[in-house]
C-alpha positions as CSV (number, residue, x, y, z in Angstrom):
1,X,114.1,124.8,127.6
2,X,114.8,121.0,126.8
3,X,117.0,118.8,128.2
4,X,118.7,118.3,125.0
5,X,118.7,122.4,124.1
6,X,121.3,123.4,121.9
7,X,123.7,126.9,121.6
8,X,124.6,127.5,118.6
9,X,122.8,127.4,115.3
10,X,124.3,127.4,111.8
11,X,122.2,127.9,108.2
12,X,124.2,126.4,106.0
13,X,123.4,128.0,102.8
14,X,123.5,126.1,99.5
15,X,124.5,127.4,96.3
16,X,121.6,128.9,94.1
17,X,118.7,127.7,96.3
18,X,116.1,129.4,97.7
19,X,117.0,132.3,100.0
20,X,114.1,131.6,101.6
21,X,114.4,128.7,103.4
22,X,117.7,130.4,104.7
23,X,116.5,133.8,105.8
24,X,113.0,132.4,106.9
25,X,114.5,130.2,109.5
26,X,116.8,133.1,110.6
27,X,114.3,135.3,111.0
28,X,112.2,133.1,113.1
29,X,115.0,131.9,115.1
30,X,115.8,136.0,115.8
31,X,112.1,136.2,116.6
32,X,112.1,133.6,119.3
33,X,115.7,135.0,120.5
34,X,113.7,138.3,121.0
35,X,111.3,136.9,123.3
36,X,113.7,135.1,125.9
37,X,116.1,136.4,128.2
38,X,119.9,137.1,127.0
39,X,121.2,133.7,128.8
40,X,118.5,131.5,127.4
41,X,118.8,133.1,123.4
42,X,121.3,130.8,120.8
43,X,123.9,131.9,118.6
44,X,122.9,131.5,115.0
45,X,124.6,132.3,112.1
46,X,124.7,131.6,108.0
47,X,127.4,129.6,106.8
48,X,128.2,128.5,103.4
49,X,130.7,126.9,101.3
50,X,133.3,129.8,101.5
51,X,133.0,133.3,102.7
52,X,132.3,134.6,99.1
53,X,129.3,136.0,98.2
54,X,126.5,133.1,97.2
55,X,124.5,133.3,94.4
56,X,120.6,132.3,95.0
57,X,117.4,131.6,93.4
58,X,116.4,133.8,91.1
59,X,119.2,135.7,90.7
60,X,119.6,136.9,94.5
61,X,123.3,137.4,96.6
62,X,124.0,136.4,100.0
63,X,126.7,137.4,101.6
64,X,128.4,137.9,105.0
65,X,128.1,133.9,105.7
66,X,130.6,132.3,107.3
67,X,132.8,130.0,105.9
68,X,132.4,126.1,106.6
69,X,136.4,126.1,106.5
70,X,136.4,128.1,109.7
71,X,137.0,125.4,112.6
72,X,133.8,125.4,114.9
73,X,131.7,122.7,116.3
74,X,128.0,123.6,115.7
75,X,125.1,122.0,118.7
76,X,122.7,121.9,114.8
77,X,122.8,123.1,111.5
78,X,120.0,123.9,108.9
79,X,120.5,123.0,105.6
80,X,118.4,125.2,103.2
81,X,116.4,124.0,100.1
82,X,119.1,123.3,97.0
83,X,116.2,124.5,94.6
84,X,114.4,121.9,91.6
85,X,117.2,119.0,91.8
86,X,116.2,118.4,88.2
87,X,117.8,121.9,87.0
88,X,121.2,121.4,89.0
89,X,124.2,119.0,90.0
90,X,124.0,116.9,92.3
91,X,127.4,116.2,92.4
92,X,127.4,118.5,95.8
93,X,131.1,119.6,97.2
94,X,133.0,116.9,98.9
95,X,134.3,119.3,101.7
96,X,130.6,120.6,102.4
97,X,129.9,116.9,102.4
98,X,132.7,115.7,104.7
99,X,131.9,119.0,107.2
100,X,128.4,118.2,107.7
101,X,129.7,114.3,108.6
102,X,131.8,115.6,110.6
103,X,129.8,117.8,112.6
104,X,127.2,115.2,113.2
105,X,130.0,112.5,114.4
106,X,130.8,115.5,116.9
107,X,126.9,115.4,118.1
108,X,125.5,117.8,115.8
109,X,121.7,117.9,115.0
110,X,121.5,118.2,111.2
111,X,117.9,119.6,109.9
112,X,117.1,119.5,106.2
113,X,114.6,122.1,104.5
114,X,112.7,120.7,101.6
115,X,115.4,119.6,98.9
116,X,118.4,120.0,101.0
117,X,117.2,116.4,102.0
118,X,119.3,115.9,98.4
119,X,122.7,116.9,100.2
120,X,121.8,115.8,103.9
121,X,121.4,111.9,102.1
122,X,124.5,112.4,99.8
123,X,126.7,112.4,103.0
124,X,125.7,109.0,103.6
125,X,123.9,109.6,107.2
126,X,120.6,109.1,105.9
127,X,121.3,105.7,105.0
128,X,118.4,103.6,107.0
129,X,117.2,106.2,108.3
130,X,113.6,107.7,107.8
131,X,113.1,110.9,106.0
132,X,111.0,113.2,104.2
133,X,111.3,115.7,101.3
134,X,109.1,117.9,98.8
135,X,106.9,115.2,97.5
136,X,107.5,116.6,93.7
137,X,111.2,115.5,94.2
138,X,110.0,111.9,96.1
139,X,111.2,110.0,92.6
140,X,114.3,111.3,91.8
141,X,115.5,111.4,95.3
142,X,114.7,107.7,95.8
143,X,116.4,106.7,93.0
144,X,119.5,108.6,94.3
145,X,119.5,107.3,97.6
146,X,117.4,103.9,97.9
147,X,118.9,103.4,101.3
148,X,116.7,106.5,103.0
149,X,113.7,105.2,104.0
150,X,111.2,108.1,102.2
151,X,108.0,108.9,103.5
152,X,106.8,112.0,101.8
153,X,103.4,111.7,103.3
154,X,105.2,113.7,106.2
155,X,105.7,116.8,106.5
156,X,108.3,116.3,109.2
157,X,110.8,113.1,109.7
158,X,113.0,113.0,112.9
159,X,115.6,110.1,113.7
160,X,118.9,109.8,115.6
161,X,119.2,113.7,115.5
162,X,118.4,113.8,111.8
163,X,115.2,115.8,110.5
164,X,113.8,116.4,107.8
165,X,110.8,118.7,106.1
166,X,108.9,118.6,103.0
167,X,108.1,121.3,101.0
168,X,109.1,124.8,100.1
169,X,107.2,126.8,103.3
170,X,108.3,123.9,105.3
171,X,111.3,125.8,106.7
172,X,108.4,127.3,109.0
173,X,107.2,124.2,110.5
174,X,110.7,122.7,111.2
175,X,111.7,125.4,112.8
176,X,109.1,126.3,114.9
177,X,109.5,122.3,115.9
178,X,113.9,123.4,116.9
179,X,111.8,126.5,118.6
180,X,109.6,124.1,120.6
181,X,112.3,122.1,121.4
182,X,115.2,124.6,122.8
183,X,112.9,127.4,124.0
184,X,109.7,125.4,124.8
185,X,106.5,125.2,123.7
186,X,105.5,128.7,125.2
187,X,107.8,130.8,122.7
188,X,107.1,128.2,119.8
189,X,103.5,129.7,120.5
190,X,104.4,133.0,120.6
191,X,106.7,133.2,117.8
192,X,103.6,131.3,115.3
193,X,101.2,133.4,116.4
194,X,102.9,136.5,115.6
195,X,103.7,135.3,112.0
196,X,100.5,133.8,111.5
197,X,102.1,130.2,111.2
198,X,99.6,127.3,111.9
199,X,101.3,124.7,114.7
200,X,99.4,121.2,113.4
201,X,100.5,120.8,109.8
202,X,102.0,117.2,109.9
203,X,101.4,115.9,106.8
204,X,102.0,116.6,103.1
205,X,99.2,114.5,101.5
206,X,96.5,117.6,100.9
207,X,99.1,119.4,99.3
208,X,100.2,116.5,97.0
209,X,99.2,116.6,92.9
210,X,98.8,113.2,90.9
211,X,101.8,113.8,88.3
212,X,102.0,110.5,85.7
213,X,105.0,109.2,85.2
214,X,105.4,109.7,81.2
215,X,109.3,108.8,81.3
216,X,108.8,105.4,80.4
217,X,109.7,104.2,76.5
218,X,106.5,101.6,76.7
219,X,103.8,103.1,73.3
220,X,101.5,101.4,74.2
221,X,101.1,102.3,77.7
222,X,101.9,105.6,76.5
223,X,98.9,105.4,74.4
224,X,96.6,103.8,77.5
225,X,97.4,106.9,79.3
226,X,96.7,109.3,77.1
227,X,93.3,107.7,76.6
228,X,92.7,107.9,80.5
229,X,93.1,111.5,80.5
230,X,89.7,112.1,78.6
231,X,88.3,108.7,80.0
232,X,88.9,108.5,83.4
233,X,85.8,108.3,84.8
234,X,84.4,105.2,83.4
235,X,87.3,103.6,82.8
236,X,87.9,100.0,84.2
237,X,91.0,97.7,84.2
238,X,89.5,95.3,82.3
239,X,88.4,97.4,79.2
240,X,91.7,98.8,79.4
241,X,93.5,95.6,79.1
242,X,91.3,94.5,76.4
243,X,91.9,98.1,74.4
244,X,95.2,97.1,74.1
245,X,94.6,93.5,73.0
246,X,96.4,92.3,76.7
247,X,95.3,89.9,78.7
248,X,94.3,91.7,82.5
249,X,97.2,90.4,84.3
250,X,100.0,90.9,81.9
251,X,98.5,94.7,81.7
252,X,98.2,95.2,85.2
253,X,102.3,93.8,85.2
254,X,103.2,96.1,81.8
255,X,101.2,98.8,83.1
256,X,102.9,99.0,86.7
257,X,106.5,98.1,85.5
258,X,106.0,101.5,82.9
259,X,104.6,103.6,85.4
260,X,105.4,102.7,88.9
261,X,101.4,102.5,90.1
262,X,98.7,99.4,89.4
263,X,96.2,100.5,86.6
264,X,93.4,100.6,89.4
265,X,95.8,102.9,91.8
266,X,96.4,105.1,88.8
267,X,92.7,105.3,87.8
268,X,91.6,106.0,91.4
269,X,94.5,109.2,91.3
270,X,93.2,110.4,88.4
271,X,89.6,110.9,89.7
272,X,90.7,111.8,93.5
273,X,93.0,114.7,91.6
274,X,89.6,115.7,89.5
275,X,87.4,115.7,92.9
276,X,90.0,117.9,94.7
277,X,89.5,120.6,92.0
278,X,85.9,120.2,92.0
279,X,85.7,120.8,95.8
280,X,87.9,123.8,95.4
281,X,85.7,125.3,92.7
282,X,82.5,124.2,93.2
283,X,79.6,124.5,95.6
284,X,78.2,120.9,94.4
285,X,77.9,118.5,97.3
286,X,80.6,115.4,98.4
287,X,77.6,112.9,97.3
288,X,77.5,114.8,93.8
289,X,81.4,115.2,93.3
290,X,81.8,111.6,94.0
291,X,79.3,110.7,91.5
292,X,80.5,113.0,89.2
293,X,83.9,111.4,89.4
294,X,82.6,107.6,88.9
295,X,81.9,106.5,92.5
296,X,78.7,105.7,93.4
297,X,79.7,104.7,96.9
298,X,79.9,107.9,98.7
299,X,81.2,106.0,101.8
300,X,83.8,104.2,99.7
301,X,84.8,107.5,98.1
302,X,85.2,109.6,101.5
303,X,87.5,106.8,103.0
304,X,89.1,106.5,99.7
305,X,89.4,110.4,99.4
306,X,90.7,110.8,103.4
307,X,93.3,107.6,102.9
308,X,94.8,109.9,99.5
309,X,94.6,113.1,100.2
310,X,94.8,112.7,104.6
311,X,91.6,114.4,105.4
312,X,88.1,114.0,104.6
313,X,86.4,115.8,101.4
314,X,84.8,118.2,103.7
315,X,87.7,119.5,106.0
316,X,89.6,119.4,102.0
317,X,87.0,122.2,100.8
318,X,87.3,124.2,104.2
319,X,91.3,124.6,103.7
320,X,91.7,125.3,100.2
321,X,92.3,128.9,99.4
322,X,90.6,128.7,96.2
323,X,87.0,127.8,97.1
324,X,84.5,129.9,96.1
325,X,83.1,130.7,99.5
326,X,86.6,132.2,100.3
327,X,86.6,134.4,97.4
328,X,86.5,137.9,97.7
């Protein structure tokens, strides 16, 4: 084991989120326990707001968790997923939120799965400190808490014994990183390999879609981007600007401020999102899918491609479940 190894393990449990990303990380926890001696296994147990049964995503109970009420210092605690943070409060318990400062003033390791990032940073103890969430939620969570340092490029943050993971399935790759670290890298093996879990996924950028941001109140940039959905791929900043009777820097400024990308950034999204479907669901070449998509430059459209999406067109088609050569 580590140095640092831990004991004891609570899950806290949020209301209505995911059960998943509370019973997936016991599960694996009572996997690795299995494959140790007695002395060497941790305790771990659920925990939640109060000992009542939990509602859950979907429509799902929990129950038998411990309450948070019940005085016991925990060596880490999980915090699960809270579900889309755009279909519930945020306005999270203020005991749940004092507890989990509490516990980390006493030396706690607090680990966040996917959105619970959103109640790990409303205690505060995020503040400066590097994170990561589900990249779908990377807007509304840093206009929540501006003091996190986001970077939802990762699939996995980890600072003063605070980490983080992005993404719903994420709960497997933090924890195989707590396995790794309190029962050593032989068990983490183990303990993958017996639930089919790959060990090297460290980033979130392949799985990342292009959403534009349509919140904005600005028409006429409204209207520019509803033209760019048909006219991507021969689109240029310039004839955009001059579309809208704009000069090209005050576009590029009216266009950024509305959307939160530069005109050029947006345009290049737009056709790196339309070459990642085409390399799913075609057999056409990289040199033809980046011509197809208004590069001519296959070199500039590879390192383009690999600084976006984190790997290179090629290693792209290989992992994507939906290609046509993994079809059966």
């Amino acid at each position: 084991m580590n140095s640092t190894a831990i004991k004891s393990i609570a899950i806290f449990a949020p209301r209505g989120g995911p059960l998943t990303s509370v019973s997936g990380p016991l599960e694996m926890l009572a996997l690795a326990n299995s494959l140790v001696a007695k002395e060497q296994r941790l305790h771990v147990s659920i925990v939640s707001e109060n000992a009542q049964p939990l509602p859950c995503l979907g429509g799902l109970e929990l129950q038998g968790a411990s309450s948070i009420e019940v005085s016991r210092r925990y060596d880490c605690i999980v915090i699960g997923a809270i579900g889309q943070p755009n279909e519930r409060s945020l306005n999270f318990d203020p005991k749940t939120l004092v507890w989990l400062r509490q516990q980390h003033q006493q030396g706690a390791r607090l680990v966040s799965v996917c959105t619970g990032a959103f109640l790990l940073a409303a205690t505060g103890v995020l503040d400066g400190v590097s994170a990561t969430t589900h990249w779908a939620t990377s807007e509304a969570f840093q206009r929540l808490y501006p003091k996190v340092r986001l970077d939802c490029s990762q699939m996995i943050t980890r600072e003063n014994d605070l980490w983080c993971s992005g993404g719903a399935s994420s709960y497997q790759d933090i924890t195989l990183m707590l396995i790794r670290n309190d029962y050593g890298d032989l068990v983490a093996e183990q303990v993958a390999k017996l639930m089919l879990i790959d060990l090297d996924r460290i980033s979130q950028l392949k799985y990342m879609h292009f959403m534009p941001s349509r919140q904005h109140q600005d028409t006429v940039i409204h209207q520019v981007q509803d033209a760019l959905e048909q006219q991507w791929k021969h689109a240029s900043v310039a004839g955009l600007a001059e579309g809208v009777h704009l000069s090209e820097r005050q576009f590029k400024r009216r266009f950024k401020q509305a959307t939160g990308k530069a005109p050029l950034e947006y345009l290049q999204a737009l056709r790196i999102e339309q070459a990642k479907r085409l390399l799913s669901k075609s057999n056409d070449s990289v040199e033809q899918i980046a011509l197809s998509v208004g590069y001519e430059d296959v070199r500039f459209f590879r390192k383009l491609f690999k600084r976006t999406v984190g790997v290179a067109p090629s290693e792209y088609r290989d992992q994507s479940v939906f290609h046509l050569s993994g079809r059966r």
